[in-house]
C-alpha positions as a Markdown table, in Angstrom:
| # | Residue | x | y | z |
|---|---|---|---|---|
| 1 | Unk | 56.3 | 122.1 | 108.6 |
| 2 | Unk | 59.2 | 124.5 | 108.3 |
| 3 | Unk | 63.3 | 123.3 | 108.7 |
| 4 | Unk | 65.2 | 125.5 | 111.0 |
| 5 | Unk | 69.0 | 124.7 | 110.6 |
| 6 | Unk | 72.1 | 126.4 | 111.2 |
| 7 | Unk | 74.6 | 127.2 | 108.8 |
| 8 | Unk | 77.5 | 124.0 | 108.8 |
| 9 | Unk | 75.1 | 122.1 | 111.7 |
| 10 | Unk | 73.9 | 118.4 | 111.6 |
| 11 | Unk | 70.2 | 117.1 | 112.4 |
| 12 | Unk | 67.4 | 114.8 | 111.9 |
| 13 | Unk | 63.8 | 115.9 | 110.6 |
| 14 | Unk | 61.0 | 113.1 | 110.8 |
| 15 | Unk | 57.8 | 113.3 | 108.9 |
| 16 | Unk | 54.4 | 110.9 | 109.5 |
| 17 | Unk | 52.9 | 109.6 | 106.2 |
| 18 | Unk | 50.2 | 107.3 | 106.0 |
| 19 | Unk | 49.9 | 103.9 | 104.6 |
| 20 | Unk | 53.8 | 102.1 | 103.3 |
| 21 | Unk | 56.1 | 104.0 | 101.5 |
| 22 | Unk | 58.8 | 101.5 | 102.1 |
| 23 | Unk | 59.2 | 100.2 | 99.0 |
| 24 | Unk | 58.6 | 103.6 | 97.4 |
| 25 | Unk | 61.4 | 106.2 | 95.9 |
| 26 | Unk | 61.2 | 109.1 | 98.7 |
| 27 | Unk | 63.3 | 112.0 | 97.2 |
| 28 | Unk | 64.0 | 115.1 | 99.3 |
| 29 | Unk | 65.4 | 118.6 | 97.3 |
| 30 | Unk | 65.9 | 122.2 | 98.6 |
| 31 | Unk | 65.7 | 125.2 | 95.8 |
| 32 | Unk | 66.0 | 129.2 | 96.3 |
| 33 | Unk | 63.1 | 129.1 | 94.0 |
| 34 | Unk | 59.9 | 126.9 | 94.5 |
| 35 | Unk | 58.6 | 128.2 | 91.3 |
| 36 | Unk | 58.7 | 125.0 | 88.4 |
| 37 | Unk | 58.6 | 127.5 | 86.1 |
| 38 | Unk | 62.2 | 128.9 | 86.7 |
| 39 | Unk | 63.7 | 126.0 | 89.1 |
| 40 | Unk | 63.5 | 122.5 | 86.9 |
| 41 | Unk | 67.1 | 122.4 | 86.3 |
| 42 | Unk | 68.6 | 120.0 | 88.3 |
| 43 | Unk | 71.7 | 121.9 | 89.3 |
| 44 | Unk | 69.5 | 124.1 | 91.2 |
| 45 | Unk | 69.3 | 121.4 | 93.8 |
| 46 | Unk | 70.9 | 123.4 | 96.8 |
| 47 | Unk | 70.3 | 120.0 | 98.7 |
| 48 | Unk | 69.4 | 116.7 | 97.3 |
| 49 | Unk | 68.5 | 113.4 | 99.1 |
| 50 | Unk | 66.8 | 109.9 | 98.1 |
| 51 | Unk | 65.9 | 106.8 | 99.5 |
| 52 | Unk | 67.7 | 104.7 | 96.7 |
| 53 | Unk | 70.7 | 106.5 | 97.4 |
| 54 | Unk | 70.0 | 105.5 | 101.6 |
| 55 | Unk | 70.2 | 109.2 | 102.2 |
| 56 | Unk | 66.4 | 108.8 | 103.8 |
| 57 | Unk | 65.8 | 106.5 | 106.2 |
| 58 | Unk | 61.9 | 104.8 | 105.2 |
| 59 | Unk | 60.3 | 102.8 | 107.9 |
| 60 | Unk | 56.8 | 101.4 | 108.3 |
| 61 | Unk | 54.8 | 101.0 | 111.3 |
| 62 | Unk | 52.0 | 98.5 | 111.2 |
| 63 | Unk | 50.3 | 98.5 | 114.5 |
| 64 | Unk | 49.9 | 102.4 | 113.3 |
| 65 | Unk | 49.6 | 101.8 | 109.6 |
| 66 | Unk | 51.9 | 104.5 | 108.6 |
| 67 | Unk | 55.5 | 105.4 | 107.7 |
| 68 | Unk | 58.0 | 107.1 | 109.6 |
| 69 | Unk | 60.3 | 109.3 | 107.2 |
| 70 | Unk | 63.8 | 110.7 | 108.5 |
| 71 | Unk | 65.9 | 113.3 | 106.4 |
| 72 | Unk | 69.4 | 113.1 | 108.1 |
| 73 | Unk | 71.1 | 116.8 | 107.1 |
| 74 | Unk | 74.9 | 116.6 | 107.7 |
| 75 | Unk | 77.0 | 119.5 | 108.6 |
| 76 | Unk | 78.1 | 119.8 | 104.3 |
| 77 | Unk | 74.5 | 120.2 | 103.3 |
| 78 | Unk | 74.5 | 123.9 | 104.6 |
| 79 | Unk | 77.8 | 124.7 | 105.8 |
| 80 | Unk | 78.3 | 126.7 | 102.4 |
| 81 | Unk | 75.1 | 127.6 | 101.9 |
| 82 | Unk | 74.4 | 131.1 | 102.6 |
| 83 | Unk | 71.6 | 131.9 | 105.4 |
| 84 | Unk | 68.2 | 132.7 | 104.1 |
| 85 | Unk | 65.1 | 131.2 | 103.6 |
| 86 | Unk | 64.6 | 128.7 | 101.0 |
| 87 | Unk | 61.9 | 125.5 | 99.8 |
| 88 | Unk | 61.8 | 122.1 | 100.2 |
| 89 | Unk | 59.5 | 119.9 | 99.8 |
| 90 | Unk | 58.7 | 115.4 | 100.0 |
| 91 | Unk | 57.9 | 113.4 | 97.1 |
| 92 | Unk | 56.8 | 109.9 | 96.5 |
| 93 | Unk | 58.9 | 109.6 | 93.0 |
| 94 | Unk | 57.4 | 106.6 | 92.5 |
| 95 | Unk | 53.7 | 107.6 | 92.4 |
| 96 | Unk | 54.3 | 111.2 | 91.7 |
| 97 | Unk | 53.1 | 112.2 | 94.8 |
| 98 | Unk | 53.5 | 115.6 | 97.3 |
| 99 | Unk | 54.5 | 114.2 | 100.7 |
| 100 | Unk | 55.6 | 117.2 | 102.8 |
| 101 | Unk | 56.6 | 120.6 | 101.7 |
| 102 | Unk | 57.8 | 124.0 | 103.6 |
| 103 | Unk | 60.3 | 126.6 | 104.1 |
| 104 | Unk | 63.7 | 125.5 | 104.4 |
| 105 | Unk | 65.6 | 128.2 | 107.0 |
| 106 | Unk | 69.6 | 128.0 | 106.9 |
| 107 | Unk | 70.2 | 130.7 | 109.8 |
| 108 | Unk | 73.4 | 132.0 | 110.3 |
| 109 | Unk | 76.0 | 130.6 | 112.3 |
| 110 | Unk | 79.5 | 131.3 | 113.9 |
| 111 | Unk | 81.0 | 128.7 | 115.2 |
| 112 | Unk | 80.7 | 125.3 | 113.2 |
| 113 | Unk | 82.4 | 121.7 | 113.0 |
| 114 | Unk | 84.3 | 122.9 | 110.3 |
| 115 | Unk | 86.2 | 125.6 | 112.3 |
| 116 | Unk | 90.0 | 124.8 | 112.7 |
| 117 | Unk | 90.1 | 124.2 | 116.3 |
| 118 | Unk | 93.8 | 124.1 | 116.0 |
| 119 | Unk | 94.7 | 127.7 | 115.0 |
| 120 | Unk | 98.5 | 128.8 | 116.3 |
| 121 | Unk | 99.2 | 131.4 | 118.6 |
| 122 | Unk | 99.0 | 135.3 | 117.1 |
| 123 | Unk | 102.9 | 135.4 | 119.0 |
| 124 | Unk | 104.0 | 132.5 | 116.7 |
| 125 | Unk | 102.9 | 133.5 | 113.2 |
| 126 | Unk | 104.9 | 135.7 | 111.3 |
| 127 | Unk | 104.2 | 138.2 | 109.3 |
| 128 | Unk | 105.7 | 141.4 | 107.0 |
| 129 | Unk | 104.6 | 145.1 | 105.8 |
| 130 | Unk | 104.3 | 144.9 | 102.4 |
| 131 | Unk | 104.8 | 148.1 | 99.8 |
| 132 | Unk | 102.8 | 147.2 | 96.6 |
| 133 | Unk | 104.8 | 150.2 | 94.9 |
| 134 | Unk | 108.2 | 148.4 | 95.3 |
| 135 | Unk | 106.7 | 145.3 | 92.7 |
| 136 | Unk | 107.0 | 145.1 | 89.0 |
| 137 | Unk | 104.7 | 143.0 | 86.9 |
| 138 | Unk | 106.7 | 139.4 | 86.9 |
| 139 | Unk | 107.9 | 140.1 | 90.5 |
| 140 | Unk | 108.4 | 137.3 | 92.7 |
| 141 | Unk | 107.5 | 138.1 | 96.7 |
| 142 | Unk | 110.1 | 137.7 | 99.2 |
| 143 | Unk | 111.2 | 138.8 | 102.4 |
| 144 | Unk | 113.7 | 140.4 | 103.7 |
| 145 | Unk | 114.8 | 142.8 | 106.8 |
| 146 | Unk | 115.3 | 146.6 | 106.9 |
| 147 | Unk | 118.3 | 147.9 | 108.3 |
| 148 | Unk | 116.7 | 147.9 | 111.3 |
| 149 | Unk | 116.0 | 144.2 | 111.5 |
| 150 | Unk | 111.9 | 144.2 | 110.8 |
| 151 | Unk | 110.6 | 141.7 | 108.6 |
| 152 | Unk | 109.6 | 143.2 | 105.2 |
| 153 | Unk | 108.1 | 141.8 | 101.7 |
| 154 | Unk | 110.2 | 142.7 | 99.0 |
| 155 | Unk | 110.4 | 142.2 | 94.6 |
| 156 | Unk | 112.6 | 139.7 | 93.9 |
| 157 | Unk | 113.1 | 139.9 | 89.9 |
| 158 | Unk | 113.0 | 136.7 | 88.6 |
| 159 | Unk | 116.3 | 136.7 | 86.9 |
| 160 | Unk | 117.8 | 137.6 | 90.2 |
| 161 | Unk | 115.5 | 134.2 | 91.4 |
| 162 | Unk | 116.9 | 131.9 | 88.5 |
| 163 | Unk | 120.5 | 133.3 | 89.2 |
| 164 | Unk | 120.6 | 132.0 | 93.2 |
| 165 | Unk | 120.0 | 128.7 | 91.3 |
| 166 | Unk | 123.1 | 125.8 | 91.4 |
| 167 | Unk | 121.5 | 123.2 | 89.4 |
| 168 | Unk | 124.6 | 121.1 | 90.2 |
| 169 | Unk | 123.0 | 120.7 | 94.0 |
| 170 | Unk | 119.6 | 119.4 | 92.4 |
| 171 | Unk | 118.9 | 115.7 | 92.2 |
| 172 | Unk | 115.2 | 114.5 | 90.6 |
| 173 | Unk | 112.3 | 115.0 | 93.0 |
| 174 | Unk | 114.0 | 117.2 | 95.4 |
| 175 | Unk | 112.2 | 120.1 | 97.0 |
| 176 | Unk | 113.5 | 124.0 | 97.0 |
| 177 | Unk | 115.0 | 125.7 | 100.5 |
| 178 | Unk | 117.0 | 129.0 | 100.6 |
| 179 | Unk | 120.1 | 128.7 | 103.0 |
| 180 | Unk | 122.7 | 131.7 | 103.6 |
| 181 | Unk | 126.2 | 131.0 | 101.5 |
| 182 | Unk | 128.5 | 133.3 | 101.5 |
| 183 | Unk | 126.1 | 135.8 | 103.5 |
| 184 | Unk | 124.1 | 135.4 | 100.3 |
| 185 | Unk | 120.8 | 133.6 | 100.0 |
| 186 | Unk | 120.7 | 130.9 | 97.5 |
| 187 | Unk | 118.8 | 128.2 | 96.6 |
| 188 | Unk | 119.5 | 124.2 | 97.0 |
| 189 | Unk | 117.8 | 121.0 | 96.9 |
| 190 | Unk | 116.4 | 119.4 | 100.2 |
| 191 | Unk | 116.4 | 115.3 | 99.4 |
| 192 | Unk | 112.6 | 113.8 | 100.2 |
| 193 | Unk | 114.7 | 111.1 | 102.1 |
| 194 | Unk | 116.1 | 114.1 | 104.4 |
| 195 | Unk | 112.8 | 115.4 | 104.9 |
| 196 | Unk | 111.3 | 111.6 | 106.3 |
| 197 | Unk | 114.6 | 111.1 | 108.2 |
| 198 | Unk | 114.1 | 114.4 | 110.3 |
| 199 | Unk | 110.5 | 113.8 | 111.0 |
| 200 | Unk | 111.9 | 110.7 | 112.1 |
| 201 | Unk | 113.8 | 112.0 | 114.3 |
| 202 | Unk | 111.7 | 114.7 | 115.7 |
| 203 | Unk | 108.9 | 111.8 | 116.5 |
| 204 | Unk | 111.4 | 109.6 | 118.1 |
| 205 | Unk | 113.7 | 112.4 | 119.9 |
């Protein structure tokens, strides 16, 4: 039996053995390679799953004498997998025994759970033109506007960056904003207490 999935996707695959494995050690692995020969490491293990771990569910049927075996795949087992065809296979650790083995098929996917179903609108982000020629080695990134009033990233040298410093306006713990003094931009502290007060208000306004 073959396992479709798609990439970042959840799903259950049951498998029929005979007799009671319940109280046996079902382990279930997925390699590139099904060869022993070049795949015994264990960090080859692109998926790994076991009963004593209650990653498989192992249930017995005795009206039908055998035992129902359910590999649960959750949407991190493949979502950064790439898609391709791989191996799996079943195995009763316990008595060294072959249960099940096939092709394991990650196909590719667009859309998963993972996607950020929250993305902000294109008209709200902003963004700059950026002229790698204008950066010297040790250059920190700003922006600034042209003299026409678009947006641009520019070098900011860092003893120009240490110089908008006031370490008289830092207290312990505080976090770095620019603000305009002077028609300059400079660098102060913003308190952590300042920060929780406005959120604060914001929530409660």
């Amino acid at each position: 039996m073959d396992i479709k999935i798609y990439q970042g996707t959840n799903g259950n695959f049951t498998f029929f053995a005979a007799g009671n494995l319940t109280a046996k050690e079902i382990s279930f692995v997925v390699k590139a390679d099904r060869n022993i020969s070049t795949s015994t490491d264990v960090s080859k293990r692109l998926i790994d799953k076991n009963s004593l771990r209650n990653e498989i569910a192992v249930n017995y049927s005795l009206t039908a004498n055998k035992t129902t075996i359910t590999i649960t795949l959750l949407d991190s087992d493949t979502y950064q997998k790439e898609a391709g065809n791989y191996y799996y296979d079943i195995k009763n650790i316990t008595d060294e025994d072959v249960l099940f083995s096939g092709s394991f098929i990650i196909k590719p996917g667009v859309q998963n759970v993972f996607d950020d179903t929250q993305l902000p609108n294109m008209d709200t982000i902003k963004y700059f033109i950026l002229n790698a020629r204008d950066l010297e080695i040790g250059d920190l990134l700003c922006t600034r506007r042209d003299g026409n009033g678009v947006l641009k990233g520019a070098a900011l040298p860092l003893t120009a960056f240490f110089q908008s410093f006031d370490i008289n306006e830092f207290e312990p713990n505080d976090i770095l904003q620019t603000k305009i003094i002077d028609g300059k931009m400079k660098c102060s502290g913003l308190s952590i207490s300042a920060i929780v007060e406005a959120i604060r208000s914001r929530l409660n306004g």
